[in-house]
C-alpha positions as CSV (number, residue, x, y, z in Angstrom):
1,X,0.0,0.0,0.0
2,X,1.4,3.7,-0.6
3,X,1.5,5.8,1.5
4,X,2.1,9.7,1.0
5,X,3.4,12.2,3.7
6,X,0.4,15.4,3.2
7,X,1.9,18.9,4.5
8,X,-0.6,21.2,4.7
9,X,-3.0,18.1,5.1
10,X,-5.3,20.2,7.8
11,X,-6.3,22.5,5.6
12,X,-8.8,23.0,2.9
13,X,-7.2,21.4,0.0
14,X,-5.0,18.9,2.3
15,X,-7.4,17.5,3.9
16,X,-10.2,17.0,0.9
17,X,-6.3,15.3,-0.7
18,X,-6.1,12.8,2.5
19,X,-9.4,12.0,2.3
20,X,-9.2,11.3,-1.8
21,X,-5.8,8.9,-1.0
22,X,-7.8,7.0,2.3
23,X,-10.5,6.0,-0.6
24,X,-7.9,5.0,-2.9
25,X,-5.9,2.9,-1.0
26,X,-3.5,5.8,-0.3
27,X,-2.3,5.8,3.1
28,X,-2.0,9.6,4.0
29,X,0.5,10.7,7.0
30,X,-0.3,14.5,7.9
31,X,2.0,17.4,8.6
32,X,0.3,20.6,9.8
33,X,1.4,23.3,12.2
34,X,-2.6,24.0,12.6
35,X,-2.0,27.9,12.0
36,X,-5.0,27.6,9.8
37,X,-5.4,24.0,9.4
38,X,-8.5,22.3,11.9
39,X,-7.7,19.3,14.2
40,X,-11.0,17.6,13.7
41,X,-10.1,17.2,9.8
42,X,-6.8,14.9,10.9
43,X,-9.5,12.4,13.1
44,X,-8.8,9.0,12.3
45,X,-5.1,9.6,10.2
46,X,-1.9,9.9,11.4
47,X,-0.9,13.2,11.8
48,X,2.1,15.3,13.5
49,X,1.7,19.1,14.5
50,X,4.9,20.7,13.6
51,X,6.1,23.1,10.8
52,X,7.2,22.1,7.5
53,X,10.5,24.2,8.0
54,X,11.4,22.0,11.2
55,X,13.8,19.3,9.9
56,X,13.2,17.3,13.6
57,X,10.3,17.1,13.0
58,X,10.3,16.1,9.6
59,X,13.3,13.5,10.2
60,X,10.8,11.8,12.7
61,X,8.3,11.4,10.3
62,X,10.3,10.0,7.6
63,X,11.9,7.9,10.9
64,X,9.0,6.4,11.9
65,X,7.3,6.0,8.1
66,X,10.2,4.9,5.9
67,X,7.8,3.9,3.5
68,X,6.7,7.3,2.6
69,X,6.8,7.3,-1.2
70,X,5.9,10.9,-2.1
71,X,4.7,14.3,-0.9
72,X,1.9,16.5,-1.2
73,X,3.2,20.5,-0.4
74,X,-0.1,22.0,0.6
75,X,1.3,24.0,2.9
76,X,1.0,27.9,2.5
77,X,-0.5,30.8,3.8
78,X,-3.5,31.8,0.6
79,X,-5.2,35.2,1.4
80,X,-4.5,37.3,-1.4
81,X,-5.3,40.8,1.0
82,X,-3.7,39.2,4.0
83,X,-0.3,39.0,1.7
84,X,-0.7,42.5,0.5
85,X,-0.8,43.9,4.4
86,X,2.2,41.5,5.4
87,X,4.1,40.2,2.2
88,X,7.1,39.4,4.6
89,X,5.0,37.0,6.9
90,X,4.2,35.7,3.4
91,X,7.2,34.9,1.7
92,X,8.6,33.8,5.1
93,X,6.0,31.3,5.4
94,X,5.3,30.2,1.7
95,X,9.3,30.6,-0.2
96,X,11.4,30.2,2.8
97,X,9.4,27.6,5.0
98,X,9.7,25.7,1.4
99,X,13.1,25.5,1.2
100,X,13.7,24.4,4.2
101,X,10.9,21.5,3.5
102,X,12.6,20.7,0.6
103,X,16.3,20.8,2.0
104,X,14.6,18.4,4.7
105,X,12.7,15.9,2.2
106,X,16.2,16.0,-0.2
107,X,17.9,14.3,3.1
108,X,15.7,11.9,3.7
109,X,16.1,10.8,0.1
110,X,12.2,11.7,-0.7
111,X,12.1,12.0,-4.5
112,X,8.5,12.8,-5.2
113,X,7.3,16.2,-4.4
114,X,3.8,17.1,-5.5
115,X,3.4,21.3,-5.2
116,X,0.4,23.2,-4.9
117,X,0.7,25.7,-6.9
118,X,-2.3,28.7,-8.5
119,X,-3.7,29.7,-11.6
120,X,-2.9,33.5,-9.6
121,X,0.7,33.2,-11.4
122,X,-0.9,34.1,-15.2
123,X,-1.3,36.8,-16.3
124,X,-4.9,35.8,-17.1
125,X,-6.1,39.5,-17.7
126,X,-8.4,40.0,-21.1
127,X,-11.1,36.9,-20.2
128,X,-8.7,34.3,-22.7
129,X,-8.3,30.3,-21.7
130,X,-4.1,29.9,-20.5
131,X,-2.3,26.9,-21.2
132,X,0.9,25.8,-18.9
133,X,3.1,27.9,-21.5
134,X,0.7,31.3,-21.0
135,X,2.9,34.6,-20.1
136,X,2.9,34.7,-16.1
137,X,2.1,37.7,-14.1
138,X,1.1,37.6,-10.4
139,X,-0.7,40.4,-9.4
140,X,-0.2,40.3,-5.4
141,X,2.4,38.7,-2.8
142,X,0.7,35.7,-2.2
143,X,0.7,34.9,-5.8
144,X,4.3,36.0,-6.1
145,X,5.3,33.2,-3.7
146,X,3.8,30.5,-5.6
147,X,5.7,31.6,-9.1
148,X,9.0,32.1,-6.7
149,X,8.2,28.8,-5.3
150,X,8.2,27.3,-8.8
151,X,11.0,28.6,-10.0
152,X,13.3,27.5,-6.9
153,X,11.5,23.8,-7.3
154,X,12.3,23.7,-10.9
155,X,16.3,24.4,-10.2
156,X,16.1,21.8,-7.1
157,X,15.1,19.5,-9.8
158,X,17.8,20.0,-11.6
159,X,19.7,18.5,-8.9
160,X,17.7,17.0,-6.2
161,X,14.2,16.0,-5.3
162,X,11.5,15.8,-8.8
163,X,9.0,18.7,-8.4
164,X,5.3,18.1,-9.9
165,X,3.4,21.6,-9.9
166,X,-0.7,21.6,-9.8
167,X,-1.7,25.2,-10.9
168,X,-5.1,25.5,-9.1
169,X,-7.8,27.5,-10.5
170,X,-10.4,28.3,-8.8
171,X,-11.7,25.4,-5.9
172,X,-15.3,25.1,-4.6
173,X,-17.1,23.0,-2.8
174,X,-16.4,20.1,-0.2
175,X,-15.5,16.6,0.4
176,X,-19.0,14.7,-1.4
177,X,-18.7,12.7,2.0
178,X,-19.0,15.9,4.3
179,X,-15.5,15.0,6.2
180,X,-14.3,17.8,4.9
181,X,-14.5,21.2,3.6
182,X,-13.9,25.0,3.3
183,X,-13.1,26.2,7.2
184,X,-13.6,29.9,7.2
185,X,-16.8,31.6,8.4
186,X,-16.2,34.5,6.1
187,X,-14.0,33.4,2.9
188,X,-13.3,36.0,0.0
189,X,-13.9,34.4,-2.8
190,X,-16.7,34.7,-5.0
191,X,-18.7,31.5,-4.1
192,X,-18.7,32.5,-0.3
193,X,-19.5,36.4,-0.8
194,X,-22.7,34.4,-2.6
195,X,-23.5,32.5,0.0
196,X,-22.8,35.0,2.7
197,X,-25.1,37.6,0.5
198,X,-27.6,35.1,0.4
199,X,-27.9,34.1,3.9
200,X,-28.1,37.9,5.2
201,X,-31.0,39.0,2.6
202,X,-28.7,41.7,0.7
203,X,-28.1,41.7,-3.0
204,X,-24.7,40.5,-4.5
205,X,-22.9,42.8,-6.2
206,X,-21.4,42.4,-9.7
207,X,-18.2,44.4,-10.0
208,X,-17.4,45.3,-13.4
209,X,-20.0,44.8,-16.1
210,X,-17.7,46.2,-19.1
211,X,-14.8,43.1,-19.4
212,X,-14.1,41.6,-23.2
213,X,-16.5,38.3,-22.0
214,X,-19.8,37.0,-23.6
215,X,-21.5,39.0,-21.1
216,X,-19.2,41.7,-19.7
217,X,-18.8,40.3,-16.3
218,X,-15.4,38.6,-15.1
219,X,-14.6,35.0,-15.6
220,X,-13.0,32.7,-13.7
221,X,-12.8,28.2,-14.0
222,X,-14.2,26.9,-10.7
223,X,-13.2,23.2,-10.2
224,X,-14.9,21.2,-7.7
225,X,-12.3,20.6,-4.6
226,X,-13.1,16.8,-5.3
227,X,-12.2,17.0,-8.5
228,X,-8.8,18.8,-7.5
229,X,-8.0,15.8,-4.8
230,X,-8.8,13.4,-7.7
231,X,-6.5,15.1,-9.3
232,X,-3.5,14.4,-6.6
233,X,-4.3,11.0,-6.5
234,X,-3.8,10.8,-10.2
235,X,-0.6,12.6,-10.1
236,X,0.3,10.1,-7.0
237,X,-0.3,7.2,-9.0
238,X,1.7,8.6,-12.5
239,X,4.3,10.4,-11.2
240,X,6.8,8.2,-12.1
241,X,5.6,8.2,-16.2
242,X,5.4,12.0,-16.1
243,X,8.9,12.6,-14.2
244,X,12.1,11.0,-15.0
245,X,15.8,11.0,-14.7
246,X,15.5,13.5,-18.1
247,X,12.3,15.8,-17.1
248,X,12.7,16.3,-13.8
249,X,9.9,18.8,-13.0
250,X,6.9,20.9,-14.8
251,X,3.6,21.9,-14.3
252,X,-0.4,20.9,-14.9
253,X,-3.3,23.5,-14.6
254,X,-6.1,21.8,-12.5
255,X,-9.2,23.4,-14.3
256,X,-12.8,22.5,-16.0
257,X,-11.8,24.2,-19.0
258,X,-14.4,26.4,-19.0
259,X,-14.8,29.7,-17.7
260,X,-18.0,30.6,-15.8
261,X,-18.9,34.6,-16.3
262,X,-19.6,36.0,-12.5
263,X,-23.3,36.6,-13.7
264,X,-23.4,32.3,-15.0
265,X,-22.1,31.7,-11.4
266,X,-25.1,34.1,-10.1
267,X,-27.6,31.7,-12.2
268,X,-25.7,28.1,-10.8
269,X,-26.3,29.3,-7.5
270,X,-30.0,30.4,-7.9
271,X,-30.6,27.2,-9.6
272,X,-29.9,25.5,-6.6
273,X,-31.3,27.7,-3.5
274,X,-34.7,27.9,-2.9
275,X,-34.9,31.9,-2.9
276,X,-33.2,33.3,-5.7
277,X,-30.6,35.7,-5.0
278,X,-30.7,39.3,-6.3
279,X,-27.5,41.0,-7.9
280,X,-26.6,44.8,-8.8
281,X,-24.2,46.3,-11.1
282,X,-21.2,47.8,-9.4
283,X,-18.1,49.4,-10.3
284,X,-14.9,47.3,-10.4
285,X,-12.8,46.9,-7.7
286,X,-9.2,48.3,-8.0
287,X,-7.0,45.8,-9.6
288,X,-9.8,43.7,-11.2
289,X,-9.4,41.9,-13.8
290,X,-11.4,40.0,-16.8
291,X,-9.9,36.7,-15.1
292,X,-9.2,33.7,-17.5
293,X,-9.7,30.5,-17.4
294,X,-7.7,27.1,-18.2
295,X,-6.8,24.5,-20.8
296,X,-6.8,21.0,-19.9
297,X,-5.0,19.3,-22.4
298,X,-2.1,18.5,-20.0
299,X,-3.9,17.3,-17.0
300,X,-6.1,14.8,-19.7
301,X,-2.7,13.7,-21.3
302,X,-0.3,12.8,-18.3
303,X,-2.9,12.7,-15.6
304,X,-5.9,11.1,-17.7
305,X,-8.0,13.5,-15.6
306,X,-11.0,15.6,-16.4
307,X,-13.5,17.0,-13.8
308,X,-16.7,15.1,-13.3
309,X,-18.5,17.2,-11.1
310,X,-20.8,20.5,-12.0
311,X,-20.2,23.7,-10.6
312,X,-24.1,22.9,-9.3
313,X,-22.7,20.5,-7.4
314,X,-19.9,22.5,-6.1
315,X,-22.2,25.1,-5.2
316,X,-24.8,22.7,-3.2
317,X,-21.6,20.6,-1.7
318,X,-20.3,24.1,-0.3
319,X,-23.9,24.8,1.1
320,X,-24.4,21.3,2.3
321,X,-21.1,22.0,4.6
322,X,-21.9,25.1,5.9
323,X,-24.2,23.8,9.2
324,X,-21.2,21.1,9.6
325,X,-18.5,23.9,9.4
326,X,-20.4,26.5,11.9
327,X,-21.2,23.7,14.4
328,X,-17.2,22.8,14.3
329,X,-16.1,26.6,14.7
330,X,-18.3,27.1,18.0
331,X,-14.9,24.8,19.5
């Protein structure tokens, strides 16, 4: 049986990840300092609080599971506003916390590294679909670390541990099973402003109505989270046939494919809640842009993965979690 060391495996993505290997036979051993990570998602799996730049720790765990035959580096701080207020607490925690992770793996002779990387990178700014070879152009800190990070992987590479980078769009939803799912009461992405609109009566608003898209609004690719850990396990299980001796690291966008205007996302949701949800026209926010969305052609080729589930799904998944997820954050 294989099992996979998960750091970051508390969090959102992590822990949907672990919960993806456990039903595929994956035996998933967690890593999470708990900084923004929740206990209750590492119930029933072996998991170690600690830091990813502790090497004691992460000597232990290699120790005590020699069988470890690849990693999943979900560990990171992700709030793009949060970076812009403290970009050193950022690149402290995302580029050099990394290195030290990876100077730590390379020791214990761990030569499968599977990166969490974001769509945030491209420059993904006139509403156009962005392949793995798309100009890059991160538009905040947070962002910045995750192009940094792949860079510094890709020259590792060269030399030490394989790097296999997932470029995230943009995840929604929760675990099908309910283990698992989006911890914060008040997230900032689109799908939670929604719901949090929703639940306290008030229109949504729809900044920007003038983008180059079919209907003016911004697009973005939302990818079920399930979808995403499916997509981990995949890489898991061919990492091997996509990195070798010769190619020793690259990267996969982890996308639908198609992009979903912000008003299309407006009619998902209403087609799932009982009482529609009103929207106005708003001006954009400063540094708004059309968005983009991906091309999949990679991920289908050396993954054989496309998503399965609908953004409907997503959307009733994420408000299926909700009760579960405000019960949990009383503790």
């Amino acid at each position: 049986m294989t099992t996979v060391l998960i750091a970051g495996g508390a969090g959102y993505i992590g822990s949907t990840v672990a919960s993806a290997c456990l039903d595929a036979g994956i035996t998933p051993v967690i890593l999470d300092n708990l900084v923004r990570g929740r206990r209750e998602f590492t119930e029933g799996r072996t998991f170690y609080e600690g830091d990813i730049a502790d090497g004691a720790v992460v000597d232990r765990i290699f120790s005590e599971h020699p069988d470890i035959s690849a990693v999943v580096h979900c560990a990171a701080l992700i709030v793009v506003p949060e970076s812009v207020a403290d970009p050193i607490g950022y690149y402290e925690a995302n580029v050099s916390k990394s290195l030290s992770f990876l100077k730590h793996l390379h020791r214990n002779q761990c030569d499968r590294i599977i990166f969490s990387s974001s769509a945030s990178i491209y420059q993904a700014e006139d509403g156009s679909p962005v392949s793995e070879d798309s100009p890059l152009a991160p538009q905040s800190p947070y962002a910045r670390t995750k192009a940094v990070c792949e860079e510094m992987f890709a020259d590792i590479a060269a030399a030490g541990p394989r790097v296999l980078s997932l470029r995230y769009f943009n995840p929604v939803g929760a675990d099908p099973k309910l283990r698992t799912g989006l911890q914060l009461r008040r997230p900032s992405h689109a799908l939670g402003v929604l719901i949090q609109a929703h639940q306290e009566g008030r229109p949504f608003p729809i900044t920007g109505t003038n983008y180059p898209t079919r209907d003016g609004t911004g697009i973005r690719d939302y990818v079920h989270v399930w979808d995403l850990a499916a997509a981990h396990v995949a890489a898991i299980q061919r990492f091997d046939s996509i990195l070798t001796d010769t190619t020793r690291s690259t990267a996969i966008n982890l996308g639908t494919g198609n992009g979903t205007t912000v008003r299309e996302l407006c009619d998902a949701f209403n087609a799932v809640v009982s009482t529609p949800l009103a929207t106005v026209d708003a001006d954009p926010r400063p540094g708004d842009v059309a968005g983009g969305y991906t091309k999949s052609d990679r991920a289908a080729e050396l993954l054989g993965w496309t998503p399965r589930l609908s953004l409907e799904e997503g959307i009733r998944s994420a408000l299926d979690w909700i009760p579960i997820r405000d019960e949990r954050l009383k503790d």
